[in-house]
Rosetta silent file (secondary structure, phi, psi, omega in degrees, C-alpha in Angstrom):
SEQUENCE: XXXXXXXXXXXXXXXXXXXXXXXXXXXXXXXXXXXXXXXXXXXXXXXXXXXXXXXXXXXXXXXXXXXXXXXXXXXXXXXXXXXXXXXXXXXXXXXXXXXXXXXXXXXXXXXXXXXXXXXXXXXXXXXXXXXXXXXXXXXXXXXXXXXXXXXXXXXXXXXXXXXXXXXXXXXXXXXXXXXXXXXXXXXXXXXXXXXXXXXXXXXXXXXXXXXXXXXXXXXXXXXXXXXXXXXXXXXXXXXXXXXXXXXXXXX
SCORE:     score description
SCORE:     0.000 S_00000001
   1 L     0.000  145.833  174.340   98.701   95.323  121.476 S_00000001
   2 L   -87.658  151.356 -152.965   99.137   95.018  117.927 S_00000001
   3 L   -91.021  160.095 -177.051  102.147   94.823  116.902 S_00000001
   4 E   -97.125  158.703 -163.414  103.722   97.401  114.196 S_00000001
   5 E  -143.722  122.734 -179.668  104.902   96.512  110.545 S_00000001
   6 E  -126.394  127.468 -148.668  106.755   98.458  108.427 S_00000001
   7 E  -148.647  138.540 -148.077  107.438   96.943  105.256 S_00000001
   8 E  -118.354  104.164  178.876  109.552   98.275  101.868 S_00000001
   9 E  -114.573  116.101  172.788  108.207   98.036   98.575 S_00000001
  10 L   -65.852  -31.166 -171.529  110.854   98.923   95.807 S_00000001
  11 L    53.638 -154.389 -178.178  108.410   98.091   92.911 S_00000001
  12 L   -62.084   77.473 -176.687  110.874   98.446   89.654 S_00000001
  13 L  -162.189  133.892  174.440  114.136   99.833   91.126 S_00000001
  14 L    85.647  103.045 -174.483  117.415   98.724   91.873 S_00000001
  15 L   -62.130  162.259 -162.997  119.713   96.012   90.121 S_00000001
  16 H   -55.117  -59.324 -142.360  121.580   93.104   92.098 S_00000001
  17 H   -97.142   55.222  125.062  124.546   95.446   93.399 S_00000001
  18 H   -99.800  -50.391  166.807  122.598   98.274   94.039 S_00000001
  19 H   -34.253  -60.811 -178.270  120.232   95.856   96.112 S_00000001
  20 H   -40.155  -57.380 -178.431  123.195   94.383   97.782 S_00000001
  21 H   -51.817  -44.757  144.419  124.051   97.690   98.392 S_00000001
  22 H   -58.196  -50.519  160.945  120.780   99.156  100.064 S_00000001
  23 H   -55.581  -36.078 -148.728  120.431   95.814  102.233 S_00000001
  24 H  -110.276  -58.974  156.623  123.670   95.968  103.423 S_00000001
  25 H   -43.934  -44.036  171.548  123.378   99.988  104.482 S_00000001
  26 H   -29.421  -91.243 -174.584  119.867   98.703  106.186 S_00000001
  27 H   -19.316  -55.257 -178.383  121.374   96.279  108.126 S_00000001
  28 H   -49.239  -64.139 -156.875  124.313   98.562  109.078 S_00000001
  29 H   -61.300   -3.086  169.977  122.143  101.709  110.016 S_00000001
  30 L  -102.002    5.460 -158.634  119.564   99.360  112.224 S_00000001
  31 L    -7.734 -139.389 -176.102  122.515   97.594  113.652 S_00000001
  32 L   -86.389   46.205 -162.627  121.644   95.245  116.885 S_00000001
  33 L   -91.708  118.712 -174.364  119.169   97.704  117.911 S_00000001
  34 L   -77.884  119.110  179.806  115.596   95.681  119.795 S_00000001
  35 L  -116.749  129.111 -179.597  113.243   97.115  117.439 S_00000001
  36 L   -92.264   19.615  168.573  109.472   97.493  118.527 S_00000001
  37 E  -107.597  176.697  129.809  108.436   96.761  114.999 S_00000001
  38 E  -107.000  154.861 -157.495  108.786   94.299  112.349 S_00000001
  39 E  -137.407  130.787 -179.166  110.722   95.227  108.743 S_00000001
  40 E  -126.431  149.597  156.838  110.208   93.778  105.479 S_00000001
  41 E  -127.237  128.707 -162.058  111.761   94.409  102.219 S_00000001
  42 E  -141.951   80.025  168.727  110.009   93.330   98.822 S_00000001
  43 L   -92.590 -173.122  176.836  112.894   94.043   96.283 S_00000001
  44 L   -42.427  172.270 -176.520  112.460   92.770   92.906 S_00000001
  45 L  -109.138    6.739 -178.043  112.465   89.060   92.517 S_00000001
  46 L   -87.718    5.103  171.358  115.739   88.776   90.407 S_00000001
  47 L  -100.317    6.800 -156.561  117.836   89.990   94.253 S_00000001
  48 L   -97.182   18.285 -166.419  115.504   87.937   96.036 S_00000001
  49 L  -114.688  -14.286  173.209  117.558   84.997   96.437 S_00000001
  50 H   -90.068  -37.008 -152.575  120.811   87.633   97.557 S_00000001
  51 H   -75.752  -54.478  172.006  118.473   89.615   99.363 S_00000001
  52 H   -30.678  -53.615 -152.440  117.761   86.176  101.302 S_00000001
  53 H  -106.422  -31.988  152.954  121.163   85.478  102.328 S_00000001
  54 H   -75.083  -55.975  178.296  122.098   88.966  103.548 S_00000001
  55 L   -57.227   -3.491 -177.745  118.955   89.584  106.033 S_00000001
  56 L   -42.227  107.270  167.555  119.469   85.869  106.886 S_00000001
  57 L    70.780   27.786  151.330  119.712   86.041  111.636 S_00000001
  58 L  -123.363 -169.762  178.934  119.000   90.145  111.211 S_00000001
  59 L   -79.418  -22.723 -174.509  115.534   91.949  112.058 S_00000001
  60 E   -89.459  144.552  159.177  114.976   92.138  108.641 S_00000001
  61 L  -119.189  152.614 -163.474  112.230   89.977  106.542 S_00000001
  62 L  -121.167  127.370 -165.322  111.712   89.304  102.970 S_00000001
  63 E  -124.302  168.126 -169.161  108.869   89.404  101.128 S_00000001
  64 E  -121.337  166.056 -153.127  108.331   89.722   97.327 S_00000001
  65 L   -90.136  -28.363 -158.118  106.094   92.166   94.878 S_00000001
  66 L   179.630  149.224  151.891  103.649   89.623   93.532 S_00000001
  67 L  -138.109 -161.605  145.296  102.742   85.997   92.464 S_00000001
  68 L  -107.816  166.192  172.682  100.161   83.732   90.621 S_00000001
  69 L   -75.337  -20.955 -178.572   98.054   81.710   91.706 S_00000001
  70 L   -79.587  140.008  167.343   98.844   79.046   89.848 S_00000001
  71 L   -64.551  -61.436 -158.568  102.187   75.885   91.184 S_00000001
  72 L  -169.290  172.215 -178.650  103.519   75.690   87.703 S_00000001
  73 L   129.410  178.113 -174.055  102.752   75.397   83.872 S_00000001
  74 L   -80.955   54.102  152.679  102.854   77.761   80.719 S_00000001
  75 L  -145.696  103.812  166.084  102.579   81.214   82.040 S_00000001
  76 L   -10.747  119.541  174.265  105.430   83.439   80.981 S_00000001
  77 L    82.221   11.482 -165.142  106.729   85.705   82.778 S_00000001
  78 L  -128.678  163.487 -174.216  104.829   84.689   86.454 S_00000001
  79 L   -83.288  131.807  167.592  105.895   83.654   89.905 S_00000001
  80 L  -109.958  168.062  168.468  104.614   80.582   91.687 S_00000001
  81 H   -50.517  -54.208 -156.398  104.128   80.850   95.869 S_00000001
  82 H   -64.719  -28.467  179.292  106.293   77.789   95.660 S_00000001
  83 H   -43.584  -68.826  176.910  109.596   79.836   94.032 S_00000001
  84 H   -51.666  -46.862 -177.562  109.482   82.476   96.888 S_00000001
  85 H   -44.013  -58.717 -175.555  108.842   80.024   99.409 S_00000001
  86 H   -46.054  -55.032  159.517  112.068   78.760   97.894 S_00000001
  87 H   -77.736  -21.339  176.000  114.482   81.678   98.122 S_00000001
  88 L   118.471   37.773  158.702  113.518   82.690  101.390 S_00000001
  89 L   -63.172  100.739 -178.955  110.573   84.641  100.810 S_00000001
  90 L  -103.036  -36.406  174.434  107.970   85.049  104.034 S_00000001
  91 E  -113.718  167.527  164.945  105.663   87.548  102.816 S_00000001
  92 E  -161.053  161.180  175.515  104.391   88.885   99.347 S_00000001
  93 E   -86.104  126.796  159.692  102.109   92.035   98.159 S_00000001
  94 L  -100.423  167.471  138.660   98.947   91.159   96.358 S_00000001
  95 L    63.338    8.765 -163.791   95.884   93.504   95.295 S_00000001
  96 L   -73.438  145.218 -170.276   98.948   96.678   94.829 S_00000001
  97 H   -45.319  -57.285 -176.994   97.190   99.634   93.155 S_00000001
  98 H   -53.058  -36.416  144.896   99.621   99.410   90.150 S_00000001
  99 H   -67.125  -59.396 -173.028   98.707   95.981   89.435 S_00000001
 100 H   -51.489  -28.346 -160.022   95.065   96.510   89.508 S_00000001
 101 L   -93.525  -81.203  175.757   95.473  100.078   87.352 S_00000001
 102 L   -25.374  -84.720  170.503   98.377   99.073   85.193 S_00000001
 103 L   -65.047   37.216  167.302   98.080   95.158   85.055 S_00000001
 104 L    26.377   21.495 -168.801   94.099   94.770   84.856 S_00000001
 105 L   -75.927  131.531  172.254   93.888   92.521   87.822 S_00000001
 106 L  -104.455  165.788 -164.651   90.266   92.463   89.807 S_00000001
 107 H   -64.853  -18.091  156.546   89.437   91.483   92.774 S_00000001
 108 H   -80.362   -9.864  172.732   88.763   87.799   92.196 S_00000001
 109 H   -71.861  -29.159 -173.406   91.866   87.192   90.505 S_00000001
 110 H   -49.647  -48.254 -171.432   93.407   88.908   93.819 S_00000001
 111 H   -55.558  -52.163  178.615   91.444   86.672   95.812 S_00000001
 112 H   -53.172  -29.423 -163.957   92.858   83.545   94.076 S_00000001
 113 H  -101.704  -20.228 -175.522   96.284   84.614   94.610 S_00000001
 114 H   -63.563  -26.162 -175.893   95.847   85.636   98.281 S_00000001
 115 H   -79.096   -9.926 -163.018   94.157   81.456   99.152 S_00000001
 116 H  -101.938  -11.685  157.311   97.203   80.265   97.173 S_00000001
 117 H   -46.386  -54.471  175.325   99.439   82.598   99.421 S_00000001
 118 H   -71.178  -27.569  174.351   98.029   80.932  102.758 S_00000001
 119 H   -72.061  -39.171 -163.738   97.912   77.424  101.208 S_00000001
 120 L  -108.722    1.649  174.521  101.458   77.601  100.222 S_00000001
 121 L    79.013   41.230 -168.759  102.670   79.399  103.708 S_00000001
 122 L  -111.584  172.692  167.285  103.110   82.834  102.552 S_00000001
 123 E  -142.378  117.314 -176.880  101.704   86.174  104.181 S_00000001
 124 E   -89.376  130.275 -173.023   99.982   88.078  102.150 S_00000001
 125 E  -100.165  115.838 -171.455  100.273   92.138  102.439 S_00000001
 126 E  -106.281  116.257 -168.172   96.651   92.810  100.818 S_00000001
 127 E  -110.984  149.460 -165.406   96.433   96.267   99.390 S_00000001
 128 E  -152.615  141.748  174.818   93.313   98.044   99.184 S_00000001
 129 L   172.519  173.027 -160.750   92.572  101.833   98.125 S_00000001
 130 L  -134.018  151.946 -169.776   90.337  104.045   96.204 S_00000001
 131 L   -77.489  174.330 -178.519   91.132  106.344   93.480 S_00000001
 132 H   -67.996  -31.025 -163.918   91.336  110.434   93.461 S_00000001
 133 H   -82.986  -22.395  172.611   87.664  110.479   90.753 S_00000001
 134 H   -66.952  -53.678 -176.259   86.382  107.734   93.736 S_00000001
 135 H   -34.171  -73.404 -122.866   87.566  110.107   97.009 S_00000001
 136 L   -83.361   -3.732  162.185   86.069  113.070   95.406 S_00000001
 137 L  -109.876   26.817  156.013   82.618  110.848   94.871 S_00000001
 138 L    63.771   31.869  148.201   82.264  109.916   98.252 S_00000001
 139 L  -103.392   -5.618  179.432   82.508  106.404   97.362 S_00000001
 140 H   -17.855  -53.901  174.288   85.797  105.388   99.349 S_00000001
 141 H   -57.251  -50.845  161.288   84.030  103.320  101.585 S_00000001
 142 H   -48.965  -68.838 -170.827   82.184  101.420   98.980 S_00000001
 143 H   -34.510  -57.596 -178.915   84.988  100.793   97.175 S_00000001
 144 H   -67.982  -66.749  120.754   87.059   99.636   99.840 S_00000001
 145 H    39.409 -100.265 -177.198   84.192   98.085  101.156 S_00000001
 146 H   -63.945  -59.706 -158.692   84.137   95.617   97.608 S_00000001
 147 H   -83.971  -23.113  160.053   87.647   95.059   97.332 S_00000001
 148 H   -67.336    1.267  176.614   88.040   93.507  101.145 S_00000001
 149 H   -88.354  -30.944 -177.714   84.593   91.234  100.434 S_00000001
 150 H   -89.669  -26.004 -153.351   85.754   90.279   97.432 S_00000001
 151 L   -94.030  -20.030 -151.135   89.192   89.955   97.988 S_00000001
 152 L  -124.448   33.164  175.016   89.038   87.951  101.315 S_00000001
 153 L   -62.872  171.895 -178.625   85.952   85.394  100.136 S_00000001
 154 L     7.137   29.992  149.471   86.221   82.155  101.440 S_00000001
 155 L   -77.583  126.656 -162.953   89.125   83.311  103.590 S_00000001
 156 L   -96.589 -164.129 -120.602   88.447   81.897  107.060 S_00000001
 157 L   -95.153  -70.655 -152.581   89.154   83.304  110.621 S_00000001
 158 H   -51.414  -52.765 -151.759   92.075   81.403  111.514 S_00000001
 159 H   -82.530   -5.562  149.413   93.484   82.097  108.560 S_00000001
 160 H   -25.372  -63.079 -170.487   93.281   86.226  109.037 S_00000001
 161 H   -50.665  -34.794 -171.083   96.123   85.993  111.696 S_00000001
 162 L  -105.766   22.483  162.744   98.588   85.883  109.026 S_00000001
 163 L   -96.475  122.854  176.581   97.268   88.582  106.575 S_00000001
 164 L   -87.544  125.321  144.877   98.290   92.526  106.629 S_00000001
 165 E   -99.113   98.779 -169.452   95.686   94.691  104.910 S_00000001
 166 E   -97.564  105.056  174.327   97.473   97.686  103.803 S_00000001
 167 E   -45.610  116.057 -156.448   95.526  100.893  102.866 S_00000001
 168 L  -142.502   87.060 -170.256   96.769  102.667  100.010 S_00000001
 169 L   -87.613  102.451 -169.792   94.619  105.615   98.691 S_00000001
 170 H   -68.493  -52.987 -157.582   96.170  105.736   94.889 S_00000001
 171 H   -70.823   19.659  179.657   95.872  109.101   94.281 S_00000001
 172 H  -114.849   18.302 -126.562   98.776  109.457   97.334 S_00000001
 173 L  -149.632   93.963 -175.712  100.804  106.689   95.866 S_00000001
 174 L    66.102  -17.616  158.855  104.376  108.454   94.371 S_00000001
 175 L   -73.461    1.329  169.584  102.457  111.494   93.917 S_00000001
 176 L    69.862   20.006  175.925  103.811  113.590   97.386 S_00000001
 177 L  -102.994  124.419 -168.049  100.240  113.574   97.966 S_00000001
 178 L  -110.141  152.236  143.319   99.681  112.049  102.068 S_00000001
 179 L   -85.881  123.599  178.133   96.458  111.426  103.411 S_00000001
 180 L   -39.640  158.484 -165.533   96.005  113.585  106.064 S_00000001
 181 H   -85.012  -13.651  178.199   96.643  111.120  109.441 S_00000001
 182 H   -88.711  -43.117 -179.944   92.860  111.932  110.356 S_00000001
 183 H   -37.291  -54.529  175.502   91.631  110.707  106.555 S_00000001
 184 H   -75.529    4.144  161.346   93.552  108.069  106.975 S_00000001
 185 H   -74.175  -66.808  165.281   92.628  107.032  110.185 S_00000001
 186 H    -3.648  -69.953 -175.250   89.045  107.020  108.865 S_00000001
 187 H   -77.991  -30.365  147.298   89.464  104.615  106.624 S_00000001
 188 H   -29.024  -63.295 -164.243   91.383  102.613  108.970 S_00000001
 189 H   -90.826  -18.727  130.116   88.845  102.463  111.585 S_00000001
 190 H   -14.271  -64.329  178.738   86.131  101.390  108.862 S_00000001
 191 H   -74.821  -10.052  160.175   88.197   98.436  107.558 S_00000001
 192 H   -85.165  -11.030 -176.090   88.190   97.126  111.233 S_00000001
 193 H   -85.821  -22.693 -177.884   84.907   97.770  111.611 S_00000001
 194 H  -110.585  -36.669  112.003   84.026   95.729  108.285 S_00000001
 195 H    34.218  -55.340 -161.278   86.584   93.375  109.500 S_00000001
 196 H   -93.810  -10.092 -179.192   84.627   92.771  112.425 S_00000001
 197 H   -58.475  -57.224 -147.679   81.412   92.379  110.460 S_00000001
 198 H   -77.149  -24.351 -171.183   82.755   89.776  108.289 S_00000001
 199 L  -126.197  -85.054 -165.541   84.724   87.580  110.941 S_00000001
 200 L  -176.055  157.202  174.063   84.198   88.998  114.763 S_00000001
 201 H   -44.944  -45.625  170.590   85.512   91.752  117.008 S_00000001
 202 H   -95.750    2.125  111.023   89.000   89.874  118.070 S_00000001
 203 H   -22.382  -75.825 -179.825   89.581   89.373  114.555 S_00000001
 204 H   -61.683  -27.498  165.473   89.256   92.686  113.933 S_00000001
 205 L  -120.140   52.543  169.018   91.796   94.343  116.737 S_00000001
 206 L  -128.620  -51.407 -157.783   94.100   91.347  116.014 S_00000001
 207 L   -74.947  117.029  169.072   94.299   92.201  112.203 S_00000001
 208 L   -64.571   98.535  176.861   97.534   94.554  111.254 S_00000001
 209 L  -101.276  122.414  141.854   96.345   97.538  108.871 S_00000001
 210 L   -56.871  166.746  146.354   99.073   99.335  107.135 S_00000001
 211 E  -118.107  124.584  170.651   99.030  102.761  105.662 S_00000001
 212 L  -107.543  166.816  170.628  100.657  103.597  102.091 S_00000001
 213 L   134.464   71.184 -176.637  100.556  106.311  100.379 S_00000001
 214 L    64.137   17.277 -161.243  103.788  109.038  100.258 S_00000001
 215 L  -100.474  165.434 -172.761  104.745  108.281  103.491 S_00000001
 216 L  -176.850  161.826 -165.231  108.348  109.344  104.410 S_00000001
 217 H   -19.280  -60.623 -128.203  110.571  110.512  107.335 S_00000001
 218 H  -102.158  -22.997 -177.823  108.910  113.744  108.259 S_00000001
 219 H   -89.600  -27.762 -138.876  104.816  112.404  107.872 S_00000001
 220 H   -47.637  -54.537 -159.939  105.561  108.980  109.644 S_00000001
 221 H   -66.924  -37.547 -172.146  105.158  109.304  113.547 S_00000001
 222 H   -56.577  -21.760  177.306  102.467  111.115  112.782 S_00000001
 223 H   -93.738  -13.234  175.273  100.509  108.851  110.925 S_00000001
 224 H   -80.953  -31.594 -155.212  101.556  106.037  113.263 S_00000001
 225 L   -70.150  -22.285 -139.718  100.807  107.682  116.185 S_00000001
 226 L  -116.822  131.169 -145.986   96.543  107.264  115.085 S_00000001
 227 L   -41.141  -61.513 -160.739   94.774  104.431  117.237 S_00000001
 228 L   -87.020   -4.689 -176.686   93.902  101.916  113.964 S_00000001
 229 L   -92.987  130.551 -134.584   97.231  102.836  111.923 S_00000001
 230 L  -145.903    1.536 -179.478   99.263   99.589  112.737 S_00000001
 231 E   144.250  177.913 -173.123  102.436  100.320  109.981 S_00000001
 232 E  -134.812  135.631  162.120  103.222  101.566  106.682 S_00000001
 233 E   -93.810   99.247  173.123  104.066  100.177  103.331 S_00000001
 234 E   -67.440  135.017  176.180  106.820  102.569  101.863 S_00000001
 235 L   -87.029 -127.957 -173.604  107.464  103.381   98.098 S_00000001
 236 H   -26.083  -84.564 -172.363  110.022  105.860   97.609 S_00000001
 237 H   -30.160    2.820 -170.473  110.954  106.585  100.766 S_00000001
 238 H  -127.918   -1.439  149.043  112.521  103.076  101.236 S_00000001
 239 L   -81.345    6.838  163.901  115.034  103.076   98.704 S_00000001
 240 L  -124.989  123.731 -154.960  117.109  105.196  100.511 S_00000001
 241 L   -92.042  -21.048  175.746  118.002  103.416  103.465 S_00000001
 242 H   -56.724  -29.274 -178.782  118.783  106.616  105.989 S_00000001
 243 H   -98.546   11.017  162.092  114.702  107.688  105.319 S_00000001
 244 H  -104.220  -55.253  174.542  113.368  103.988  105.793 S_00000001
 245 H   -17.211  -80.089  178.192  115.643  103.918  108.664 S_00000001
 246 H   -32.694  -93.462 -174.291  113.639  107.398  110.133 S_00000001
 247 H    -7.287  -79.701 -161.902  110.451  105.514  109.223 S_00000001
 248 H   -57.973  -34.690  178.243  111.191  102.249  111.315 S_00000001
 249 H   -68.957  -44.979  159.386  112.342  104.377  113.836 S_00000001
 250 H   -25.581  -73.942 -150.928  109.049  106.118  113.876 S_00000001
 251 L   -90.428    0.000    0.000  107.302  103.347  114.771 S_00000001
């Protein structure tokens, strides 16, 4: 069975003692409790070296928002794989709607940062999703479709096992708008199905697909509960640690 992953993306919010502070309620409110999940938190990167050092011999793992592709060199303001690696980083988010809408990134720069994520021993949470003017033209599929062909080029088989492809249908994204748990099953059982095209069938019910997208205490089991939904990546809902609690417990 695959296993489930529920993993906390703050995007911009919360300064080192307010981090401290949310990590440190986590911890409490999941205490030594055998959890049938795994839990990530991807706070900002200027906590990620405190952030390190509290989940350090707990359940929780730490992953980061973003990187480049690039080891080092003159570009301002960017991340290298090797930094995170450095603080105690295990995972990082690529391909997140808000970089692509916001930040102009396309899917070959994504691609570039996801080979230098596996090259450098990172696990990349690969977000994929389609906009509200895409939904309502019945292109979802294409879309998605493009950005896993493009995004995952000259990734090979092997190297699959350590990548999460998390579904994120932007117009549900901070907007209290959920994809219903059958939409989002849909699209679920599609990207395993193009999955299975591209590599092979035990690829494909091997590979861990989140769902994002508004989810929070009261949608969760429900959306977990549906055969191909495999975890969630939480906004909002995970900056409060009693409703990411509820979440994890969901699953």
């Amino acid at each position: 069975m695959r296993r489930k992953v529920i993993a906390g993306n703050w995007k911009m919010n919360n300064n080192l003692p307010e981090s401290q502070n949310l990590i440190t309620k986590l911890i409490s409110g999941l205490g030594n409790e055998k959890l049938n999940c795994e839990v990530i938190i991807c706070p900002p990167f200027p906590s990620l070296s405190e952030a390190a050092s509290l989940v350090k011999n707990t359940v929780v793992k730490l992953g980061a928002q973003n990187m480049y592709f690039e080891d080092s060199g003159a570009f301002t303001g960017e991340v290298s794989a090797s930094m995170l690696k450095s603080v105690g980083c295990e995972y990082v988010i690529l391909g997140h709607s808000e970089r692509r809408t916001l930040f102009g990134e396309n899917d070959q720069l994504i691609n570039k940062k996801i080979k230098k994520a596996l090259t450098s021993g990172l696990k990349p949470i690969f977000c994929v999703g389609e906009t509200l003017q895409e939904r309502e033209g019945n292109v979802t599929k294409n879309v998605i479709k493009r950005q896993i062909t493009e995004g995952l080029k000259e990734i090979s088989a092997n190297d699959m096992d350590r990548i999460i492809i998390a579904y994120e249908p932007v117009w549900a994204i901070g907007t209290g708008k959920t994809a219903t748990p059958e939409q989002a099953e849909e699209v679920h059982a599609f990207i395993r199905g193009l999955i299975s095209s591209l590599y092979s069938q035990s690829v494909a019910e091997s590979l861990v697909i989140q769902y994002g997208g508004s989810v929070k205490p009261d949608n969760a089991k429900e959306l977990l509960s549906q055969k191909n939904i495999d975890g969630s990546l939480v906004g909002g809902a995970c900056l409060k640690a009693d409703s990411f609690i509820s979440i994890i417990k969901a699953a």
